[in-house]
BAMAR-487655 format. One record per atom (N, C-alpha, C): residue in one letter; x, y, z. Coordinates in steps of 0.2 Angstrom, whole numbers, padded with zeros to 4 digits, always signed. Example, Ala and Ser with C-alpha at 12.3 -4.5 7.8 and 13.67 -1.06 7.14 Angstrom:
BEGIN
A+0066-0028+0039;A+0062-0022+0039;A+0066-0016+0039;S+0064-0011+0035;S+0068-0005+0036;S+0064+0000+0039;
//
This chain:
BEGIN
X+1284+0958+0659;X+1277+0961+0660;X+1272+0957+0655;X+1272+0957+0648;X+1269+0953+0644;X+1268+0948+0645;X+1273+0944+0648;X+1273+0935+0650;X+1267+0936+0654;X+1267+0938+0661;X+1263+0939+0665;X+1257+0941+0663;X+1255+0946+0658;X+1248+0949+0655;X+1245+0942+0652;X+1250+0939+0649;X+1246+0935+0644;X+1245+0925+0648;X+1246+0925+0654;X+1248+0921+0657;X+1242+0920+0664;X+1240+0923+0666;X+1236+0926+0671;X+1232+0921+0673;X+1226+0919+0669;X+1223+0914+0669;X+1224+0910+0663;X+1222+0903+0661;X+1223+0898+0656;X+1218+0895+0653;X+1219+0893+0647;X+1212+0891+0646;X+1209+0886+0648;X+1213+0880+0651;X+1212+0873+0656;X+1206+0876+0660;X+1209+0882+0665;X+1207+0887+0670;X+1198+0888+0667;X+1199+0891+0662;X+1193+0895+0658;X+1186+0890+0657;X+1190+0885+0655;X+1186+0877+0653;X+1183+0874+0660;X+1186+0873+0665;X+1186+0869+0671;X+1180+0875+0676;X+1182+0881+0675;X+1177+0887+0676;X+1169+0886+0674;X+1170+0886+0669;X+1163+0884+0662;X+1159+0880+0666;X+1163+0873+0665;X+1160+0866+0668;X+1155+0870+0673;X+1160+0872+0678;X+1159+0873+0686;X+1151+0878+0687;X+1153+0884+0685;X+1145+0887+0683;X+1137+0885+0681;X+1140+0879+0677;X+1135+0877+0672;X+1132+0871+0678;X+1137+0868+0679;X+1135+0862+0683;X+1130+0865+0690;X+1133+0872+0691;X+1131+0875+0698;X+1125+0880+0697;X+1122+0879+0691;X+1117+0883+0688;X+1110+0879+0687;X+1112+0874+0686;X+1108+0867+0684;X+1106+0862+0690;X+1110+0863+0694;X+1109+0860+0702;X+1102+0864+0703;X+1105+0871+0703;X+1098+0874+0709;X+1093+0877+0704;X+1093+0875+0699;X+1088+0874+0695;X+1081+0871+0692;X+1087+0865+0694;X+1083+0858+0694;X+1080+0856+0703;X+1086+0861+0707;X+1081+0860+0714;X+1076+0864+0716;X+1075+0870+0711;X+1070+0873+0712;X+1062+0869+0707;X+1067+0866+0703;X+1059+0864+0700;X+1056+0858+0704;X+1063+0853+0707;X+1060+0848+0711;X+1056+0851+0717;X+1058+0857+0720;X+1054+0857+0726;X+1048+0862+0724;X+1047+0864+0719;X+1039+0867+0715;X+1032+0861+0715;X+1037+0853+0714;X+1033+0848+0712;X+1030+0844+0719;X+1034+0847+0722;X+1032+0842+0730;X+1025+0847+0733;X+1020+0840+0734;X+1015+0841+0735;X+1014+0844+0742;X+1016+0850+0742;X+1017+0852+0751;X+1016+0861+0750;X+1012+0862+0755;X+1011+0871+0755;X+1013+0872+0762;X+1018+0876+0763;X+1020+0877+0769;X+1024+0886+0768;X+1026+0888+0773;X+1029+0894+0772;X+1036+0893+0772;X+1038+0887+0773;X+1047+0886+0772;X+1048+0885+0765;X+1042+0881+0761;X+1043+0881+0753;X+1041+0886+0748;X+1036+0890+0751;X+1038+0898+0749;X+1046+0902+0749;X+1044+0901+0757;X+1051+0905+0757;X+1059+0904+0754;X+1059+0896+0752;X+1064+0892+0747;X+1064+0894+0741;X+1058+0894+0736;X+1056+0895+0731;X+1059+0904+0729;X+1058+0906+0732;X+1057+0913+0732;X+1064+0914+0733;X+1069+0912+0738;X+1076+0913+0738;X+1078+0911+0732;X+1079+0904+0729;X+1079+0900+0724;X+1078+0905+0717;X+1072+0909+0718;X+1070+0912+0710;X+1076+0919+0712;X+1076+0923+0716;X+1081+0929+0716;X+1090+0924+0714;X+1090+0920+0717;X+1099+0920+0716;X+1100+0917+0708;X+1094+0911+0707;X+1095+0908+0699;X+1096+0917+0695;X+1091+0921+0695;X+1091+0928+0693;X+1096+0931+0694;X+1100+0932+0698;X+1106+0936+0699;X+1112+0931+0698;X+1112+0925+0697;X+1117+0921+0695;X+1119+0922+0687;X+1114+0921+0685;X+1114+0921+0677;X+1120+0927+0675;X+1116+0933+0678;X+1124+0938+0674;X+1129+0938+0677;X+1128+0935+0685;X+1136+0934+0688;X+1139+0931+0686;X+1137+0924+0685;X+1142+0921+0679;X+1143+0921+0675;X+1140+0926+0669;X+1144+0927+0665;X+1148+0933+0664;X+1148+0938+0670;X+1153+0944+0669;X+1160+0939+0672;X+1160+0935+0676;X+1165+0930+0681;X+1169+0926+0675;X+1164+0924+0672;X+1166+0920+0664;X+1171+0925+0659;X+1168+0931+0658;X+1171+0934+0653;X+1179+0938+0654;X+1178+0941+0664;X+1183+0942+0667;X+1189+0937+0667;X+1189+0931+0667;X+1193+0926+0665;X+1195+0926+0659;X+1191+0926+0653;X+1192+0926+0647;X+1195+0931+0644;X+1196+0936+0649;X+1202+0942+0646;X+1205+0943+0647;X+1206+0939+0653;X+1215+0939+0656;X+1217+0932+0653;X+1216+0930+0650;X+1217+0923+0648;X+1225+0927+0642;X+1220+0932+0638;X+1226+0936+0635;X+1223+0941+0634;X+1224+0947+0637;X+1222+0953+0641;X+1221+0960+0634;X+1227+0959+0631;X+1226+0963+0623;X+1223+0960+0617;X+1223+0956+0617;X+1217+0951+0611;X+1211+0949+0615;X+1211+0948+0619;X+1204+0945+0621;X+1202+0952+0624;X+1204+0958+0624;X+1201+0964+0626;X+1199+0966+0623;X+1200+0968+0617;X+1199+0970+0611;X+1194+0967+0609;X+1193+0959+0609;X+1187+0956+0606;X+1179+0957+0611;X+1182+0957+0616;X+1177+0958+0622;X+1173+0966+0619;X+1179+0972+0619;X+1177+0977+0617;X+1170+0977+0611;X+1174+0975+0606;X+1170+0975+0599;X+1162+0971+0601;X+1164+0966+0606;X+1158+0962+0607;X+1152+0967+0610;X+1155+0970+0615;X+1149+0973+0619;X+1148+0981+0615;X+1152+0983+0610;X+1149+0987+0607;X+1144+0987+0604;X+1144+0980+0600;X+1139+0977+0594;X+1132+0976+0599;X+1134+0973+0605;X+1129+0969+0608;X+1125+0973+0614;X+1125+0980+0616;X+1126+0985+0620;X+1116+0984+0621;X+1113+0986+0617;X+1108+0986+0616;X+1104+0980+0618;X+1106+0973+0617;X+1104+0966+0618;X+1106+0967+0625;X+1112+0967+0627;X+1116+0967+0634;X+1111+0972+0639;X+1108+0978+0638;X+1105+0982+0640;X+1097+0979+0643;X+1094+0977+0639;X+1091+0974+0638;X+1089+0967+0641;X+1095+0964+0642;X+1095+0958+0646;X+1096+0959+0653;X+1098+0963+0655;X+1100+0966+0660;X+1093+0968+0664;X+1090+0970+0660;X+1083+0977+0663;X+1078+0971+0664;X+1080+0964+0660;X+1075+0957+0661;X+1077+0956+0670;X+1084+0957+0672;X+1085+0952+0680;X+1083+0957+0682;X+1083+0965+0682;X+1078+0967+0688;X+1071+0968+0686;X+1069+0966+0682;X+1060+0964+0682;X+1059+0959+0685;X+1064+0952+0682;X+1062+0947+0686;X+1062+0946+0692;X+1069+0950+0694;X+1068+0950+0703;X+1064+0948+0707;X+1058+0954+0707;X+1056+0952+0713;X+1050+0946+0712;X+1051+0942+0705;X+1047+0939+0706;X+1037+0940+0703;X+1038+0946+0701;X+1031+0948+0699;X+1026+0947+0693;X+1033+0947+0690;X+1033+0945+0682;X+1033+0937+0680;X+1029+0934+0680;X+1028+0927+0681;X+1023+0924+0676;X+1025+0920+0672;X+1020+0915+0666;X+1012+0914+0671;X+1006+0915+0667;X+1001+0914+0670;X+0998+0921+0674;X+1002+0927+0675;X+0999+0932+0678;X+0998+0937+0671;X+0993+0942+0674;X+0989+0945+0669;X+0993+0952+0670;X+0995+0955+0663;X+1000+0963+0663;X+0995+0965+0658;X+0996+0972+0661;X+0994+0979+0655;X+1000+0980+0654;X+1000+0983+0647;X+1006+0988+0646;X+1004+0992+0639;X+1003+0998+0639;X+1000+1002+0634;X+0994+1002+0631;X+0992+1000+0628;X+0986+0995+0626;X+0985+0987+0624;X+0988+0984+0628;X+0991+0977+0627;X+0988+0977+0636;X+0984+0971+0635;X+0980+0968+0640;X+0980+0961+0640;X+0983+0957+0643;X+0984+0949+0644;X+0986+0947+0648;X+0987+0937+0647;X+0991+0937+0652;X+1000+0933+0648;X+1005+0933+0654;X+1010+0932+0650;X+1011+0924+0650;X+1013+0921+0644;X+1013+0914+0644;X+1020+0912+0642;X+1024+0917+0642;X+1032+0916+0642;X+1038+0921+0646;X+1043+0921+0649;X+1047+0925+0650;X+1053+0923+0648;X+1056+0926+0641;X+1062+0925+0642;X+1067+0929+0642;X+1074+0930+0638;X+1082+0931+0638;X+1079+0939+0637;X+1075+0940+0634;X+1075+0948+0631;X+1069+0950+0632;X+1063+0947+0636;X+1057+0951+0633;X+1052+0945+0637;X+1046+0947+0638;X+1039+0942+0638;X+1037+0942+0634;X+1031+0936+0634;X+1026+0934+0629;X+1021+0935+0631;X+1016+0939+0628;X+1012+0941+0633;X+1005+0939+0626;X+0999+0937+0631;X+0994+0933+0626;X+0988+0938+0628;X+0984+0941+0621;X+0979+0944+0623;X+0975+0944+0615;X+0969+0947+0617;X+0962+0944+0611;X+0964+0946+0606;X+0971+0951+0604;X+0972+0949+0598;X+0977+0946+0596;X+0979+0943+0601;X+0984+0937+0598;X+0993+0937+0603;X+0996+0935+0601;X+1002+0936+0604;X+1007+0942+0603;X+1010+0944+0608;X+1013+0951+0608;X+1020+0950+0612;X+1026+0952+0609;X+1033+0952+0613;X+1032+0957+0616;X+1035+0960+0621;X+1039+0966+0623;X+1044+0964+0628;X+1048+0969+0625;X+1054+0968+0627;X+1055+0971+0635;X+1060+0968+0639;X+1061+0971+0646;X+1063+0977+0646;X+1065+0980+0643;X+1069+0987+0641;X+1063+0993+0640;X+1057+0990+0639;X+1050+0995+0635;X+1048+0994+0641;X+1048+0988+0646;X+1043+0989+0652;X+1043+0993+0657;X+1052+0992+0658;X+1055+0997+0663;X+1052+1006+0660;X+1055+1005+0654;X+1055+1013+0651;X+1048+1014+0650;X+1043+1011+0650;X+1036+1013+0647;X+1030+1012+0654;X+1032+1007+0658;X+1029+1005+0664;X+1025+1000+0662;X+1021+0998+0667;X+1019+0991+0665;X+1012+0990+0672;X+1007+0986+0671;X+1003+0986+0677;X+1003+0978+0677;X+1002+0976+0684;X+0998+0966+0685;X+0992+0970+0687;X+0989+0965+0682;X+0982+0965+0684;X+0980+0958+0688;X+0973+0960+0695;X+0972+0955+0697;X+0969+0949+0695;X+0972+0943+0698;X+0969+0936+0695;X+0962+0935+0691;X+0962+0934+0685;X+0954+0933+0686;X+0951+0925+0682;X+0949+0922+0687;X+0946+0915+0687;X+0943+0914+0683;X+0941+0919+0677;X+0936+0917+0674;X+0937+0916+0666;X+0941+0912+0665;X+0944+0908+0659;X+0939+0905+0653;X+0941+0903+0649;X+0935+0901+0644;X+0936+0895+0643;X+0930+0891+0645;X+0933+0883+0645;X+0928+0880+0638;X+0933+0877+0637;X+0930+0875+0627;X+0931+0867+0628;X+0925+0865+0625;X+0928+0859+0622;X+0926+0855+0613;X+0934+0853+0612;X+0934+0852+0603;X+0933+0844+0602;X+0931+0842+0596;X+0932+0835+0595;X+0938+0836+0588;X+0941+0830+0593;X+0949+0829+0588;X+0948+0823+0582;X+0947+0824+0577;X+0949+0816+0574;X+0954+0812+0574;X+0955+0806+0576;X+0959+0802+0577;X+0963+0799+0571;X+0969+0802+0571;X+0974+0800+0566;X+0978+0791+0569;X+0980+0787+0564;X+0982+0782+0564;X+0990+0783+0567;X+0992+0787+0564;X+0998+0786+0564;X+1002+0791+0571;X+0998+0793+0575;X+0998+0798+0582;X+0995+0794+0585;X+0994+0794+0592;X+0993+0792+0599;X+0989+0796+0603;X+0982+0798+0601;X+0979+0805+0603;X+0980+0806+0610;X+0983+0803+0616;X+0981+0802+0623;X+0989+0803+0625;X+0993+0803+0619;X+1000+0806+0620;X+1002+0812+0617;X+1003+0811+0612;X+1004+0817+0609;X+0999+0823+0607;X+0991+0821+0606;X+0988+0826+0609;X+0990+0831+0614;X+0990+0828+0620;X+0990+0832+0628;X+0997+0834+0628;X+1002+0831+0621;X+1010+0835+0622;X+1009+0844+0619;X+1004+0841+0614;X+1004+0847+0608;X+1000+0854+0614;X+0993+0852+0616;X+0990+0856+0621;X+0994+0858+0628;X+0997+0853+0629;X+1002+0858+0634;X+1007+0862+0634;X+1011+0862+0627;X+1015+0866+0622;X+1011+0874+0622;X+1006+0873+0621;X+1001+0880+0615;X+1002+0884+0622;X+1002+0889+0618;X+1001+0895+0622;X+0993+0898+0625;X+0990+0897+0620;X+0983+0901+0621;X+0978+0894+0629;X+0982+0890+0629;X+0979+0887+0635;X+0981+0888+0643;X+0976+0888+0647;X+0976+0891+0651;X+0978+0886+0655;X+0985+0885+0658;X+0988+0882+0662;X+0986+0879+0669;X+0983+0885+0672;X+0981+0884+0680;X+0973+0877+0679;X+0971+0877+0673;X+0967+0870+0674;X+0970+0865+0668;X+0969+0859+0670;X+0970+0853+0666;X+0966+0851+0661;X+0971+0851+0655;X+0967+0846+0650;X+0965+0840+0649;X+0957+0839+0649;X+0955+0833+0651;X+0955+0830+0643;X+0957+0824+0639;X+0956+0820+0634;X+0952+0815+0635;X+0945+0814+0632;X+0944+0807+0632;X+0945+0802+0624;X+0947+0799+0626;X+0948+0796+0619;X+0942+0790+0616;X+0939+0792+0610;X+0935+0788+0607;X+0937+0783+0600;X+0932+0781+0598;X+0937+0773+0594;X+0937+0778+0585;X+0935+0783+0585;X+0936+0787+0578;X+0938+0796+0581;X+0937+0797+0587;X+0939+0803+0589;X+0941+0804+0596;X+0945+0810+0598;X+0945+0810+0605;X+0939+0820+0606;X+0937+0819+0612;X+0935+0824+0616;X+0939+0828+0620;X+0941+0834+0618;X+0944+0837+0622;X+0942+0841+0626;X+0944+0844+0634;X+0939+0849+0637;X+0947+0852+0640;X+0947+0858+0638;X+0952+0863+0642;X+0948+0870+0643;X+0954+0875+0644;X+0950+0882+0647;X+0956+0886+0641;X+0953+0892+0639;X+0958+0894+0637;X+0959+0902+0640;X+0966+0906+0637;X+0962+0913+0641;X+0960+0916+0638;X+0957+0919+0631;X+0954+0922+0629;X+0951+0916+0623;X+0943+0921+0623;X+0939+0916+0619;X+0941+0915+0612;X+0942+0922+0610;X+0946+0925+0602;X+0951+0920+0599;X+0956+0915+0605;X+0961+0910+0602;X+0959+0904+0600;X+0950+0903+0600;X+0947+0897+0600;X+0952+0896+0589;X+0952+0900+0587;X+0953+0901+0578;X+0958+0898+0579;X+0963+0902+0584;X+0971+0902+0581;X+0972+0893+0583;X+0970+0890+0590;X+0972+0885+0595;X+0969+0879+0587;X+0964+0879+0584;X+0963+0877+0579;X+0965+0874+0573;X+0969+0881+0571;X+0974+0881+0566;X+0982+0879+0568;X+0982+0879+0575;X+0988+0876+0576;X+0988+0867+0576;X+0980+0865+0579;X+0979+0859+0576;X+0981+0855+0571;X+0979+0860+0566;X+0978+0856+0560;X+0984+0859+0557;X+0990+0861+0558;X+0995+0862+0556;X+0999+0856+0557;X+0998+0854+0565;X+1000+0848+0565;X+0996+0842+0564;X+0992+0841+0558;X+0988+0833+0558;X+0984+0832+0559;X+0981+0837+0566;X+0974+0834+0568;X+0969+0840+0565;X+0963+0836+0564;X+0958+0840+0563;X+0951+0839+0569;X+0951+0847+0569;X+0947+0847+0577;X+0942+0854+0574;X+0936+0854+0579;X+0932+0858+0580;X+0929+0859+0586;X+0926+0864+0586;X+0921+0865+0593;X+0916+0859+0593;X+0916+0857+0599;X+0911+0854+0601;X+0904+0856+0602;
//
C-alpha cells in the first residue's frame, strides 16, 4: 500500500504537467491580446474576446488546484502535510484570490472603468492577483477583492471628460525624449489611457499633450518626472 501511495504520480509527471499549463495559458493569452489589436469591430470579436476573458479567469485556479492535486500524490503523506500547513498560512491570501476570479468573471471590472466603493471614487488603473488599483483625486488606493465582494462596490458611468494637460519636458542628453519619454507616460497611472500621448520633440525641450484623469495628479504625474530625470512643468 505505501509503494502505491507514494508512487502514483512522478515528478518527471509533475514537471512535464507544469510545462503543459503554462504553455496552454500563454497561448490563449497572448491570443487574446493578438485579437484585441486587430483593427476589426465585429460581434464575432466581442464574442471571442469575451469567451477568451472567462476561461483565461477560471483557468488560472484550475490549474493550479490540478497542479497541486498531482503534487500530493507525488508523495501523499509529506507532500500532504506540506500542502496542509501551506493553505493554513495562506487561507486568507487564497480566499482572497479566489473572491478576484469571481469579480473578474463577468468581465465588469476592468482597467479604465470608473468604480465607487465606500467613499473611494475613481477609476481603476490596475487589476491584480489580490485586489485593484483604483485612482482617484486623492491619489491611489488598493482594495482588495475580498472588501468588494463583502462591502459592495458600484461602476460608475463613462465619463469623457478627462483633463487634458500639457507639460514642457527638458531635454536630457543622455535619454531619448521620443522614447523613453512616451515609455515613462505610458507606464504612469494617473494617465488617461483611452487618449494618446502626443510628444513633440524640440531642440532644448519636448512638448507634451496627454489627458489625465483627475486634475489633482497634475503634482503627483510631476514628481514622478523628475524622479526619473526629467524636469517638466505645466505648459
Amino acid at each position: 500500500m505505501d509503494e502505491n501511495l507514494t508512487h502514483i504520480f512522478t515528478w518527471e509527471q509533475f514537471t512535464k504537467l507544469i510545462v503543459l499549463l503554462i504553455v496552454a495559458y500563454w497561448f490563449f493569452k497572448l491570443l487574446k491580446k493578438g485579437l484585441e489589436k486587430i483593427p476589426m469591430f465585429s460581434e464575432f470579436k466581442n464574442i471571442a474576446l469575451t469567451l477568451l476573458h472567462k476561461f483565461l479567469t477560471v483557468f488560472q485556479p484550475l490549474a493550479f488546484i490540478i497542479a497541486l492535486s498531482v503534487f500530493a500524490f507525488i508523495n501523499p503523506l509529506l507532500h500532504g502535510v506540506i500542502m496542509g500547513l501551506v493553505l493554513l498560512f495562506s487561507f486568507l491570501h487564497l480566499k482572497n484570490y479566489l473572491s478576484g476570479r469571481l469579480v473578474l468573471l463577468d468581465g465588469t471590472i476592468t482597467p479604465g472603468k470608473r468604480i465607487r466603493y465606500n467613499d473611494i471614487s475613481g477609476t481603476i488603473t490596475r487589476c491584480g492577483h489580490l485586489g485593484i488599483q483604483v485612482l482617484s483625486s486623492s491619489g491611489i488606493n488598493h482594495i482588495s477583492y475580498s472588501n468588494l465582494l463583502n462591502k459592495g462596490y458600484t461602476i460608475i458611468p463613462d465619463d469623457p471628460g478627462s483633463f487634458s494637460c500639457k507639460m514642457i519636458v527638458e531635454n536630457d542628453e543622455e535619454k531619448k525624449p521620443a522614447d523613453c519619454l512616451k515609455d515613462l507616460l505610458a507606464e504612469s497611472p494617473y494617465i488617461d489611457t483611452n487618449f494618446s500621448c502626443k510628444i513633440e520633440s524640440k531642440e532644448t525641450y519636448s512638448m507634451v499633450h496627454c489627458h489625465l484623469y483627475f486634475p489633482e495628479n497634475l503634482p503627483e504625474l510631476l514628481e514622478t518626472l523628475k524622479e526619473s530625470g526629467y524636469n517638466a512643468k505645466r505648459a
